[in-house]
Every structure is written in C-alpha cells, then in structure tokens.
FIVEXDREN-965233 format. One record per residue (C-alpha): x, y, z. Coordinates in Angstrom, 3 decimals. Example, Ala and Ser with C-alpha at 12.3 -4.5 7.8 and 13.67 -1.06 7.14 Angstrom:
FIVEXDREN-965233
<pt px="12.300" py="-4.500" pz="7.800"/>
<pt px="13.670" py="-1.060" pz="7.140"/>
end
This chain:
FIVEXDREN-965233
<pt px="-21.296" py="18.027" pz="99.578"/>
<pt px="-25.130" py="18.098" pz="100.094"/>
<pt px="-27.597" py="16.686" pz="98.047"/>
<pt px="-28.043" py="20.102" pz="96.067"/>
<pt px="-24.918" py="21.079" pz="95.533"/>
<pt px="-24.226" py="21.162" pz="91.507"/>
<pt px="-27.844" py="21.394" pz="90.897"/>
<pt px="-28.084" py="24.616" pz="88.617"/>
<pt px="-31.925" py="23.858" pz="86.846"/>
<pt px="-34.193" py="25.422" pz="89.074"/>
<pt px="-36.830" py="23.161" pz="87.671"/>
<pt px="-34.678" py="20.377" pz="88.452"/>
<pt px="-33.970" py="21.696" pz="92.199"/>
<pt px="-37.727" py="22.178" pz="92.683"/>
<pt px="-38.167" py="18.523" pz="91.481"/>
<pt px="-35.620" py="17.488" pz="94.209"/>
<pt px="-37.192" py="19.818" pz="97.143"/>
<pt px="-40.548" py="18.848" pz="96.151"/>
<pt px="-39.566" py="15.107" pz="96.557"/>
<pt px="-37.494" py="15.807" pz="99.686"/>
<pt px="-40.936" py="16.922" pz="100.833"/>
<pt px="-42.623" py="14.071" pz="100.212"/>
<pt px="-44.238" py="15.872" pz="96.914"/>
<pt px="-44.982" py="13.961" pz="93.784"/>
<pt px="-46.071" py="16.124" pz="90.783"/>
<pt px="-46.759" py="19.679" pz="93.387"/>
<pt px="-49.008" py="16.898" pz="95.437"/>
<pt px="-48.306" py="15.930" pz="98.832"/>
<pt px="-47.561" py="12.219" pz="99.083"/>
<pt px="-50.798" py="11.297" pz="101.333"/>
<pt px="-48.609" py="9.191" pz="103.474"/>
<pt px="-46.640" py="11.715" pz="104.752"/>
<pt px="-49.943" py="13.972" pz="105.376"/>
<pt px="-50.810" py="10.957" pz="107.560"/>
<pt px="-47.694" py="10.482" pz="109.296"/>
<pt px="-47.525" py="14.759" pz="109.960"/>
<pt px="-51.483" py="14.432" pz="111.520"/>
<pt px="-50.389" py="11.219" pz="113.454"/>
<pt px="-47.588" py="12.997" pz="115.358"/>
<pt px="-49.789" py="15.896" pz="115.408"/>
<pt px="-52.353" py="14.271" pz="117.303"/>
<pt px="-50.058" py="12.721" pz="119.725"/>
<pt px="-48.534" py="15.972" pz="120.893"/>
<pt px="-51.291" py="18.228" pz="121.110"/>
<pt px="-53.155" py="16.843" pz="123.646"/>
<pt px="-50.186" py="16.761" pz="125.576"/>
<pt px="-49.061" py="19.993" pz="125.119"/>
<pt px="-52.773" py="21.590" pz="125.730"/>
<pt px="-52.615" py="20.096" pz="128.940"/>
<pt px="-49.701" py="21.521" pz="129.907"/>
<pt px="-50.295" py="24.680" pz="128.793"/>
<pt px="-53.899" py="24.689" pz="130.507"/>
<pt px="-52.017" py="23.376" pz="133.966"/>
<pt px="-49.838" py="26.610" pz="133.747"/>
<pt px="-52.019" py="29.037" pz="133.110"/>
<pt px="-54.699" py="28.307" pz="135.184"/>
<pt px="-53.087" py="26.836" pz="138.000"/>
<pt px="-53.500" py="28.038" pz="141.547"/>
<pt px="-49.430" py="29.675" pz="141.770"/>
<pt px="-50.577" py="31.280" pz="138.010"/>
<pt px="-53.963" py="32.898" pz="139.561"/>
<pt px="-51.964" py="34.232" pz="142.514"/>
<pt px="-48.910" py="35.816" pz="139.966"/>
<pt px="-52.458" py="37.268" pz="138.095"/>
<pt px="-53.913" py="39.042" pz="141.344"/>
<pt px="-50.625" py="40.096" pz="142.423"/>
<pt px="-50.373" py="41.724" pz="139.327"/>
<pt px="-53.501" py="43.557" pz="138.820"/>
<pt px="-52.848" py="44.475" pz="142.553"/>
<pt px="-49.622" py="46.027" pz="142.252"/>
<pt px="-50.920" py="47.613" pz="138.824"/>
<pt px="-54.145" py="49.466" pz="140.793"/>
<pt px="-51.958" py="50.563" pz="143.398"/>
<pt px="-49.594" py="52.057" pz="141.479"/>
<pt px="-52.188" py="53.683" pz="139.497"/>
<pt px="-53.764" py="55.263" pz="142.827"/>
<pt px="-50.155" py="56.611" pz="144.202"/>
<pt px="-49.874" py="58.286" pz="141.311"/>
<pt px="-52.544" py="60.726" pz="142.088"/>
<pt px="-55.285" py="58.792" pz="139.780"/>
<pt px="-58.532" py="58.697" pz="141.033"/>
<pt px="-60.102" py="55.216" pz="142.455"/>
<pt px="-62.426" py="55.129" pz="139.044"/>
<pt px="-60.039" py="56.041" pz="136.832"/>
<pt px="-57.721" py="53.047" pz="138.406"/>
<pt px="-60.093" py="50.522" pz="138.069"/>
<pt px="-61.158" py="50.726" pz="134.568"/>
<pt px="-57.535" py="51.172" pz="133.520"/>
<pt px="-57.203" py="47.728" pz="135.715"/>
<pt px="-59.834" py="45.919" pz="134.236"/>
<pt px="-58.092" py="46.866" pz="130.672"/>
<pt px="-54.942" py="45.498" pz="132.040"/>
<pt px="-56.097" py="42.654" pz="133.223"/>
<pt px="-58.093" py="41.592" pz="129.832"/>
<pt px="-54.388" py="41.512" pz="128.460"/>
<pt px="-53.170" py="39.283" pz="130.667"/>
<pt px="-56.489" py="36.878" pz="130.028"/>
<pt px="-54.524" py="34.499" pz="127.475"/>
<pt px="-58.359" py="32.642" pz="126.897"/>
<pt px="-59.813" py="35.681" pz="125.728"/>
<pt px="-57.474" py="36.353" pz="123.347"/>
<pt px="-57.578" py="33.329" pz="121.947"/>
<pt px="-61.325" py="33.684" pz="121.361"/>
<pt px="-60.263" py="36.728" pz="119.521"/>
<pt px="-57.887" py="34.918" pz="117.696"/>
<pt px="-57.820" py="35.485" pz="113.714"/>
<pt px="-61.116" py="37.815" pz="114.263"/>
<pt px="-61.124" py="41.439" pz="112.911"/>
end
C-alpha cells in the first residue's frame, strides 16, 4: 500500500503531496530549494562541457561539412541551378547550427 492509498480529502492529499515536496503552507521549504540549486550547479557545468565537446568537436565539424556537401550536391543533380543550391544550403545549414538556435531560444 503506498502512502496515498485511503486518502479520499483532496485537501488532505494536497497537504500530503505538498509535504512530500518539501512544501509547507504552498511554500517551498528553502532547504530543499538549496539542496535542488546545489545539485544543479554541480551537473551543469559538467554537462555543458560535454555537450560543447560534441558539438563542436573536430569528428562533429567534419559530420557538418559532409552534410551540407552531400545536401548541395544533391540539390545540383537534381537539375537546380548552382544559386538556387546554395541559398537553399545556407538555410540548411542554419538548422543544423545548434548555437544559433539557442540564441533564438524563447524569442518571437
């Protein structure tokens, strides 16, 4: 049996989420805040790196080139013109660019 089961007042479940949650009267207990933004800022870092190493590392800019490659030459053997192929190329290639879209991140 879990620790809900038999509860049947909502107010009374909420009450038990909320201090599952670490909530006292619909406020965060500030200790667990601080715990969350200590872990937090142990992993990012981390993680940032990582994520930086594989998508700008020398194997990831290769994978990119071979990519736009293959894209403008399939373009071109289909009977587009050399213009035409490189601006749809350059479009292509701004959606692989993973930094600018996160510039453009939560921007309308």
């Amino acid at each position: 049996m879990n620790e809900y089961e038999g509860i049947h007042d909502k107010e009374e479940m909420r009450k038990k989420m909320h201090k599952g949650m670490g909530m006292n009267h619909g406020m965060p207990d500030p200790e667990k805040i601080k715990e969350i933004l200590d872990i937090v800022s142990e992993k990012i870092p981390g993680l940032l790196k990582e994520l930086s190493g594989l998508l700008y590392s020398p194997e990831s800019a290769k994978n990119y080139a071979g990519a736009a490659a293959t894209f403008y030459k399939e373009l071109t053997a289909a009977g587009m013109d050399n213009e035409q192929a490189f601006d749809l190329t350059r479009q292509y290639m701004s959606t692989l660019n993973i930094g600018s879209m996160a510039k453009g991140f939560g921007h309308k």
